[in-house]
N, C-alpha and C positions, 0 to 999 in steps of 0.2 A: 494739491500740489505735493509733491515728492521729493526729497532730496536723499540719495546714498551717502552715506558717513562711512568714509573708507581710516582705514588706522586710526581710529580716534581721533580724527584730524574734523575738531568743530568749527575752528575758521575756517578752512577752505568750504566746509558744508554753507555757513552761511553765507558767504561770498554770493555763492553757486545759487541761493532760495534768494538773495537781495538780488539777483540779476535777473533771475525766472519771475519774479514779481515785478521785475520793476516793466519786463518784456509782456508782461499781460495787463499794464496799464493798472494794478492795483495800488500803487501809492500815487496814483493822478485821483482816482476813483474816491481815496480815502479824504482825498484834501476836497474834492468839491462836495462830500458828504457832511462835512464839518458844518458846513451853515447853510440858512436854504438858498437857492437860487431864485430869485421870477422868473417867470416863464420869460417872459420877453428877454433878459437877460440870457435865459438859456438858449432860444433861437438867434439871438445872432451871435450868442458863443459859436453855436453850431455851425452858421452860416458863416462864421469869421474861418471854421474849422475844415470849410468845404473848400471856401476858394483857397485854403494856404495850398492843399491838395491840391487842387484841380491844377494850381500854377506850378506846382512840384512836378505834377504828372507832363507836363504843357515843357517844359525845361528839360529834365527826362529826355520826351520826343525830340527835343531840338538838337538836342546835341548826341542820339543816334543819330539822323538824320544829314548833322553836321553843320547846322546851321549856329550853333554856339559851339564853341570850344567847350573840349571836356574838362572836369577840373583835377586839379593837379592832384599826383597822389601824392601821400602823407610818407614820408619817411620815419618809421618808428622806432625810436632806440631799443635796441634790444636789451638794454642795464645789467652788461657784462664790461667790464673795460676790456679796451683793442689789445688784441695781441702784440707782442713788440714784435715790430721789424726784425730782420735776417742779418741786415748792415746797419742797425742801434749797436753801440761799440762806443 
């Protein structure tokens, strides 16, 4: 894995590797490495991990579809304060 370090700027480099990591599931990978798992334990992790899918996927469909409402989107502040009004006086 790769990360560009532009102006010396090493926060933003790590930001950028703690995201790329976190997107290829290596700090889930590292926590179930930590101790062993049983087997049986690990299949119905697995199986717990199929249906959360399957019903993700199942919901998805519905609501192309149209048979659920889609869900609301997020309003994200952009963490600039508003500009003043024309008529603030």
């Amino acid at each position: 894995m790769q990360v560009i370090v532009r102006d010396n700027n090493v926060d933003q480099a790590l930001r950028v590797l703690k995201k790329k990591m976190q997107r290829e599931g290596v700090f889930r990978e590292m926590k179930a490495r930590r101790s062993y798992e049983k087997p049986s334990e690990k299949r119905a992790r697995q199986k717990a991990e199929a249906v959360r899918r399957s019903r993700k996927l199942a919901r998805k469909q519905a609501q192309r579809e149209g048979l659920l409402p889609a869900p609301k989107k997020k309003v994200r502040p952009t963490g600039r304060p508003a500009a003043p009004s024309a008529n603030a006086a």
